[in-house]
C-alpha atoms as one frame of an Amber mdcrd trajectory, in Angstrom:
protein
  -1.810 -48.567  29.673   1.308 -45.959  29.858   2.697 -44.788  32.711   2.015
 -41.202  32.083   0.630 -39.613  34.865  -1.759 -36.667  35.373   1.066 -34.510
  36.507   3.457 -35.602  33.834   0.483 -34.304  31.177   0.298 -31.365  32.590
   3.945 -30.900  32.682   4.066 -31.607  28.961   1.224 -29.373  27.871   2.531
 -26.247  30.438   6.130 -26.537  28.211   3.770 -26.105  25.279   2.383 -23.535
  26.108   5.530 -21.758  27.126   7.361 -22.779  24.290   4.100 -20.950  21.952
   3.925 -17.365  23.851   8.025 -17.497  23.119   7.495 -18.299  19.971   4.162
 -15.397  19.399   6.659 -12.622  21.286  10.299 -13.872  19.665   8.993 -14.067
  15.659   7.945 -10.385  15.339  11.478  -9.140  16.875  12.884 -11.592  14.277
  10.887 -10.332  11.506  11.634  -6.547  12.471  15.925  -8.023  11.852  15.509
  -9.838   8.640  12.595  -7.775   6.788  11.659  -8.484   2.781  13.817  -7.318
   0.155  11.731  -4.319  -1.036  12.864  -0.896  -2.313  10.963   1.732  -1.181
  10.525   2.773  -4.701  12.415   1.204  -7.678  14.683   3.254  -9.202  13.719
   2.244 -12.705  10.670   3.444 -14.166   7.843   0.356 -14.448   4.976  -0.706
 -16.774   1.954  -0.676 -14.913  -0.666  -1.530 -18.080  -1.222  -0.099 -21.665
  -3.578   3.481 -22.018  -6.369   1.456 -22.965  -6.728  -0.217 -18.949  -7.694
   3.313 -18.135 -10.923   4.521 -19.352 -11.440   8.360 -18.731 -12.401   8.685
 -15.473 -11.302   6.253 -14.226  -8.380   5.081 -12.163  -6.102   2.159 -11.673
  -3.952   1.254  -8.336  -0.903  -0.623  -8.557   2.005  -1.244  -6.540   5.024
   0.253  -6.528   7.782  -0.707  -4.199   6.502  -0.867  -0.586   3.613   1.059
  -1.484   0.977   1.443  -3.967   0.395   4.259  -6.856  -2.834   5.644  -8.015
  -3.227   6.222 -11.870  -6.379   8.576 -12.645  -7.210   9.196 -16.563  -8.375
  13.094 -15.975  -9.252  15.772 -18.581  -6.004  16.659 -18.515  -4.425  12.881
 -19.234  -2.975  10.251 -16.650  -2.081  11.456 -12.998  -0.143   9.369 -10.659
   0.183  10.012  -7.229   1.378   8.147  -3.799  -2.123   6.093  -2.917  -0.667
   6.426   0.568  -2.629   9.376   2.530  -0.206  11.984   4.241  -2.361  12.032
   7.577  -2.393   8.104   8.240  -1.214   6.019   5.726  -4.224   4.324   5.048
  -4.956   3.639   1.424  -6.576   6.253  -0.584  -9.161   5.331  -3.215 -10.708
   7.029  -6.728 -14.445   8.313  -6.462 -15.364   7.993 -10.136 -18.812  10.157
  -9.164 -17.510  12.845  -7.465 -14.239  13.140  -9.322 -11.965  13.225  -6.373
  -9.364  10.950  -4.470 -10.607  10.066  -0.799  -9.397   8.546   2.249 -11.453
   6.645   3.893  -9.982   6.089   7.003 -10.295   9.670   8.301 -12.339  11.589
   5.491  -9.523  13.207   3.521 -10.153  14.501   0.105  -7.403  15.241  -2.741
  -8.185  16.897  -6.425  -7.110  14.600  -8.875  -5.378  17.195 -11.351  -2.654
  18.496  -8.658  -3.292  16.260  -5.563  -3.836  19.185  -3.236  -5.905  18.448
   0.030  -9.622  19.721  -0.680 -10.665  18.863   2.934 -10.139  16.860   5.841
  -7.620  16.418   8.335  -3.856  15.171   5.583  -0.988  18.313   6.376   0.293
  17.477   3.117  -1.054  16.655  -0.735  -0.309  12.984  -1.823   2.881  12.626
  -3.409   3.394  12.908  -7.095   4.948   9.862  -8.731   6.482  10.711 -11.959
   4.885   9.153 -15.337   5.050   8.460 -19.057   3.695   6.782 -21.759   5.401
   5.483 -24.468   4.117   3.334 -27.168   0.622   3.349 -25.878   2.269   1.750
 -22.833   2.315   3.618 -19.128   5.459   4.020 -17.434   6.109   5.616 -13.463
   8.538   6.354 -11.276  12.505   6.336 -12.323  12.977   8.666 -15.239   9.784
   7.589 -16.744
C-alpha cells in the first residue's frame, strides 16, 4: 500500500489544477507575442487556378495572406474582391441564384460587378483585389 494520504492527493491534484488555469490564461498572451508568419497580403501576385475552375456564374474563394479573396466569373469576366465584409469581418459568400455577394452574419449584400453595398448594415464596399489572367491562368494581388 503507499503512503499517500488523502490530503497529500488532494494536494497533488489542487497543483494541477493551478498549474492548467496558468497554463489556459498564460498561452493566449504568448500567442498574441510570437504570432504566425503571415503577410497581410503578399506582395507578389499569386495563381489561384486556371479560367476553366470558374464556370460563369460562378465563384471561387481562396486565400490570400491573412484573409481570403472571392473570384466571381460575371458577364463582364473575373471579379475579385476582399471575401472579408466591411461591417464585421465575417466571411462573405457567392449566391449563384440571386447573382449577388452576401454576408451572412448580419445580412449584407454587395453587386458582384463593382462590389458596392446593395443593402444591409457594411459602411463600406468589399475591397477590390487586383487580377489577371495570363495564359489561361488567374493571377491576384501584386501587379497581377
Amino acid at each position: 500500500m503507499s503512503d499517500l494520504t488523502r490530503r497529500d492527493f488532494l494536494n497533488i491534484v489542487k497543483k494541477g489544477l493551478a498549474a492548467t488555469g496558468v497554463t489556459a490564461l498564460f498561452a493566449p498572451i504568448l500567442a498574441y507575442f510570437y504570432p504566425p508568419n503571415l503577410e497581410e497580403t503578399p506582395s507578389e501576385a499569386v495563381r489561384v487556378g486556371s479560367t476553366d475552375d470558374i464556370p460563369l456564374g460562378k465563384s471561387l474563394t481562396v486565400p490570400f495572406g491573412r484573409y481570403p479573396v472571392i473570384i466571381i466569373h460575371t458577364e463582364e469576366g473575373l471579379k475579385a474582391y476582399s471575401a472579408v465584409c466591411t461591417h464585421f469581418a465575417c466571411i462573405c459568400k457567392w449566391d449563384s441564384i440571386e447573382k449577388h455577394i452576401f454576408c451572412p452574419c448580419h445580412e449584407g449584400y454587395f453587386e458582384p460587378l463593382q462590389g458596392e453595398v446593395i443593402s444591409g448594415p457594411p459602411p463600406r464596399p468589399l475591397e477590390k483585389i487586383t487580377l489577371s489572367i495570363k495564359n489561361g491562368d488567374i493571377f491576384i494581388g501584386g501587379s497581377a
